[in-house]
C-alpha positions as YAML, in Angstrom:
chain: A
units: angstrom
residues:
- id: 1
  name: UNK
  ca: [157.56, 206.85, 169.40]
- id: 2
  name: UNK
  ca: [160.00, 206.56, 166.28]
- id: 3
  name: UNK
  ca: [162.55, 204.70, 169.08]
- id: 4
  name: UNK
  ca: [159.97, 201.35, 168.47]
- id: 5
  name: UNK
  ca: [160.31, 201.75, 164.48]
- id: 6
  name: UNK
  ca: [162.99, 200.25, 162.51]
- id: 7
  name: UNK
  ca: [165.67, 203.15, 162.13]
- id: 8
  name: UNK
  ca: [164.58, 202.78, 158.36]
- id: 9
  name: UNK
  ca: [160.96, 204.63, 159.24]
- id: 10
  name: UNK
  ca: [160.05, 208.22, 160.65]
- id: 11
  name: UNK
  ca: [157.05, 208.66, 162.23]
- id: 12
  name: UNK
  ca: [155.57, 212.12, 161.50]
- id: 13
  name: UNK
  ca: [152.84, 213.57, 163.89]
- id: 14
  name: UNK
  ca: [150.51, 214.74, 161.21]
- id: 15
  name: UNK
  ca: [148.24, 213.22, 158.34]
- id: 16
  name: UNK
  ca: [149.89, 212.41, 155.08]
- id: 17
  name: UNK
  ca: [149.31, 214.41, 152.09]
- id: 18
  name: UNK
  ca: [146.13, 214.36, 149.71]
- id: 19
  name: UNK
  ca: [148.35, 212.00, 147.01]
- id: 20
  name: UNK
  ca: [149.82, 210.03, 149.38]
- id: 21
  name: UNK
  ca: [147.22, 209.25, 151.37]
- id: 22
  name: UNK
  ca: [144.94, 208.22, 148.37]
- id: 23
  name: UNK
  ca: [148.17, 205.86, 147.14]
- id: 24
  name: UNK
  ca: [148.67, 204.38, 150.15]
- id: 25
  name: UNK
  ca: [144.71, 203.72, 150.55]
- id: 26
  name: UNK
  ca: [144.51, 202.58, 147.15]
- id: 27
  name: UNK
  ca: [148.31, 200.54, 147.36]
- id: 28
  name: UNK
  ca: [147.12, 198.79, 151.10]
- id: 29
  name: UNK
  ca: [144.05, 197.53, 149.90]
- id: 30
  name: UNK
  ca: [141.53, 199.93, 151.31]
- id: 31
  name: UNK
  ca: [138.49, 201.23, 149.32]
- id: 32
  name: UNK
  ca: [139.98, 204.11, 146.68]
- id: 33
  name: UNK
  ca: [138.57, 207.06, 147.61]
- id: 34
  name: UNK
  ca: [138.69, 210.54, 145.65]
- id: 35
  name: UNK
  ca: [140.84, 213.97, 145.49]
- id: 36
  name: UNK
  ca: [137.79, 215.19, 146.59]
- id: 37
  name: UNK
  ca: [136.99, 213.02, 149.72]
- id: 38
  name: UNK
  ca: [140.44, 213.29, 150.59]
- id: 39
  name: UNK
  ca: [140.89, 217.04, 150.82]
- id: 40
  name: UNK
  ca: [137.96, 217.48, 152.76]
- id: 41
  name: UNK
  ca: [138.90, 214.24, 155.02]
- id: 42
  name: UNK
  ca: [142.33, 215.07, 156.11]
- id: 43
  name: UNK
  ca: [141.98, 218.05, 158.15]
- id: 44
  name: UNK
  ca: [139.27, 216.78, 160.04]
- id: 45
  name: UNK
  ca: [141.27, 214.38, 161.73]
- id: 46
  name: UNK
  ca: [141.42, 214.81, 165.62]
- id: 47
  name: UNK
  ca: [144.86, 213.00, 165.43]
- id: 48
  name: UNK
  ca: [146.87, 211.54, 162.45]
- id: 49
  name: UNK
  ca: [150.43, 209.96, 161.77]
- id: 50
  name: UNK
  ca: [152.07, 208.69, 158.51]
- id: 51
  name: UNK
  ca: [155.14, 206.58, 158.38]
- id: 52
  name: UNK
  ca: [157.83, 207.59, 155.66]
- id: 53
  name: UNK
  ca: [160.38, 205.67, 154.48]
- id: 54
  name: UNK
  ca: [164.06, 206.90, 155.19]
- id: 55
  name: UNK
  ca: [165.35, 204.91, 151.97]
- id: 56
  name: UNK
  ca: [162.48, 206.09, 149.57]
- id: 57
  name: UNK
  ca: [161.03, 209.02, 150.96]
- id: 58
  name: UNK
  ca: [158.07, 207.01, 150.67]
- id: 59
  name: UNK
  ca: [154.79, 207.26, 152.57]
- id: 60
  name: UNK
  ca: [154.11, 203.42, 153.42]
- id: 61
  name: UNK
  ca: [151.69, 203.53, 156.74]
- id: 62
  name: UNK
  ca: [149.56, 205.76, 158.25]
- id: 63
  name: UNK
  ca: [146.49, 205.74, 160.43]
- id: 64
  name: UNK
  ca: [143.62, 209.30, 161.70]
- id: 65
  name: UNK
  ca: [141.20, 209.20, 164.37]
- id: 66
  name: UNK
  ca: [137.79, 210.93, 164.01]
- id: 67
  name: UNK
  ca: [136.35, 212.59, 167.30]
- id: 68
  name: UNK
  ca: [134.57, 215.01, 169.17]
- id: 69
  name: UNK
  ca: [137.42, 215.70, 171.50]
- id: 70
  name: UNK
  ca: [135.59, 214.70, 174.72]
- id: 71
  name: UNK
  ca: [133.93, 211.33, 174.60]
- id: 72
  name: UNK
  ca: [134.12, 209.80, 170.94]
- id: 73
  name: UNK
  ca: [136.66, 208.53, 169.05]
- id: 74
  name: UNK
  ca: [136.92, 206.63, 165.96]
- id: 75
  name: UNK
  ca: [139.91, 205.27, 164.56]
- id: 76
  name: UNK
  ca: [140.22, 204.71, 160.86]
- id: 77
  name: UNK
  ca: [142.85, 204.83, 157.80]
- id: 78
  name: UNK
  ca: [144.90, 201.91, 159.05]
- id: 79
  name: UNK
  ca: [147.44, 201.32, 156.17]
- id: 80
  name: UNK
  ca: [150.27, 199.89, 155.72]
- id: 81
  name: UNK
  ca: [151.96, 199.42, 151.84]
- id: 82
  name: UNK
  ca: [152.30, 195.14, 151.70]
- id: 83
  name: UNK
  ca: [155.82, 195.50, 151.18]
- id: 84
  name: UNK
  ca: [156.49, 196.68, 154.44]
- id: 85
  name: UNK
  ca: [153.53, 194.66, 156.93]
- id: 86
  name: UNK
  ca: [154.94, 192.96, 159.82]
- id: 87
  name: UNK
  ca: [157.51, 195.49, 160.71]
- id: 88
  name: UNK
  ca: [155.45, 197.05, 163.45]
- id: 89
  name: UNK
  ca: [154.53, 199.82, 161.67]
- id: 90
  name: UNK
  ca: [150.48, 199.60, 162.23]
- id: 91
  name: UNK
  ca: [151.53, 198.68, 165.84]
- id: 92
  name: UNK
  ca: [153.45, 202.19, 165.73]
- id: 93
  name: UNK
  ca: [150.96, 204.03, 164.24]
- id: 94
  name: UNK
  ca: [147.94, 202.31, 166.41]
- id: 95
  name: UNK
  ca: [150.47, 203.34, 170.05]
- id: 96
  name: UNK
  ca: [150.44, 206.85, 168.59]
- id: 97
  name: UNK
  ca: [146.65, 207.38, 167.81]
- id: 98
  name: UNK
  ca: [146.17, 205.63, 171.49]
- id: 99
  name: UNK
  ca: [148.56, 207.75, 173.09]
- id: 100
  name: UNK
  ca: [147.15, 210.88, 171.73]
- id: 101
  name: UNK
  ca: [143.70, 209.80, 173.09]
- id: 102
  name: UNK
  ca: [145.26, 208.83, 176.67]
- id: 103
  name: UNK
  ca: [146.91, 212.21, 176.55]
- id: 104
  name: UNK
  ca: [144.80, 214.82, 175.34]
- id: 105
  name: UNK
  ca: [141.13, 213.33, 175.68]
- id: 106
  name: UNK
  ca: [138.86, 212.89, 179.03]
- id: 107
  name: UNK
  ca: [139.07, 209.86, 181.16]
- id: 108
  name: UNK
  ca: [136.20, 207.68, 180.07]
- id: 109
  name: UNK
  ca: [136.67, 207.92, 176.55]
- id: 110
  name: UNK
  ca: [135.08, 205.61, 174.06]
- id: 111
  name: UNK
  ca: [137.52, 204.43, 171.20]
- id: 112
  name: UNK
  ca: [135.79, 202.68, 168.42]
- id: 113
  name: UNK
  ca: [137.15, 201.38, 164.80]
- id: 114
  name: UNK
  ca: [135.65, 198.86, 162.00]
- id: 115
  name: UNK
  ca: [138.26, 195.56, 161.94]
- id: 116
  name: UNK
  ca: [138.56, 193.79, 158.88]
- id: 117
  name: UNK
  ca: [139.97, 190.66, 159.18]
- id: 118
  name: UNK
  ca: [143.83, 191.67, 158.49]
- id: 119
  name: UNK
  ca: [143.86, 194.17, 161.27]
- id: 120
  name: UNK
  ca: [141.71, 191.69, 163.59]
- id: 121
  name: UNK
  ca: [145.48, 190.57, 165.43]
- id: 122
  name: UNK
  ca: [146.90, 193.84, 166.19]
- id: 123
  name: UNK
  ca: [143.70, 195.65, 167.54]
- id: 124
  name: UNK
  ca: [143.02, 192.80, 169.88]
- id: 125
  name: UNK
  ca: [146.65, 192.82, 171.02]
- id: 126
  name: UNK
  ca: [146.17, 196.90, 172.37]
- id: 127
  name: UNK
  ca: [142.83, 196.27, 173.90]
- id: 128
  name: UNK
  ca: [140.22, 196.26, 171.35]
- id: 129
  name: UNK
  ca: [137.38, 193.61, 171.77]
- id: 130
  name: UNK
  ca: [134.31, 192.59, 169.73]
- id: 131
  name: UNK
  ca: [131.59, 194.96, 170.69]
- id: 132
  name: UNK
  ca: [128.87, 191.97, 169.04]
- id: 133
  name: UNK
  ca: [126.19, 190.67, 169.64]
- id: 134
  name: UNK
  ca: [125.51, 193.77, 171.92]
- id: 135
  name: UNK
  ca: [126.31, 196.34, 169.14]
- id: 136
  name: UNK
  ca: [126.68, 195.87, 165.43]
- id: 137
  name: UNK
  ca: [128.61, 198.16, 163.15]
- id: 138
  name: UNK
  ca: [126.26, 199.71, 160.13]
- id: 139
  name: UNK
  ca: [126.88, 201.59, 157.62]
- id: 140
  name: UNK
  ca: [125.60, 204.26, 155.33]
- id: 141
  name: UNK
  ca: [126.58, 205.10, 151.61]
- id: 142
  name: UNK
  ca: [125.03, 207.98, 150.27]
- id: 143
  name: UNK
  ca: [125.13, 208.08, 146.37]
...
């Protein structure tokens, strides 16, 4: 996988840590979410990836999937820092999460994720496709 990434990036095969992952959340534009939320979230990922940096060190992209291992999965956490967008590193990180599925899940399986309108592009390019007016995404928030 790191052979389709700049030779500037590393992809590593694993969620990023707590602080990065709520910096690169907060940095990308995503709702900021809590130590607390975030320890709890990260090791329930069925798959994960971050992208690092080589020049920085930095953690600048990163994406999990959610799932039950057999028939659901659920991607979410697609980042990527604005300094580095339109590098192909959320293309990267989407090919890994995909692969993962392809290799360790069932045939059939069901691969769901919530677009919003930056990300539209480059879930549509791997497949992706509106699910409405058959099925509408809802939402929860519990206080």
């Amino acid at each position: 996988m790191t052979g389709e990434l700049a030779s500037r990036y590393r992809l590593v095969a694993e969620a990023p840590g707590v602080r990065d992952y709520l910096a690169l959340r907060e940095r990308s534009g995503l709702t900021p979410r809590t130590e607390e939320q975030a320890t709890a979230a990260l090791p329930g990922s069925w798959a994960a990836c971050h992208v690092v940096d080589g020049e920085t060190g930095a953690t600048v992209a990163m994406g999990r999937v959610l799932g039950d291992g057999g028939w659901y999965f659920h991607v979410v956490d697609m980042a990527v820092l604005p300094d580095h967008q339109r590098r192909g590193l959320g293309d990267a990180v989407l090919k890994f999460l995909l692969a993962t599925i392809r290799e360790k899940a069932p045939a059939g399986a069901y691969v769901n994720l919530l677009a919003d309108p930056p990300g539209r592009r480059l879930y549509g390019r791997h497949g992706f496709a509106e699910t409405a007016p058959g099925s509408i995404g809802m939402a929860l928030v519990l206080d």
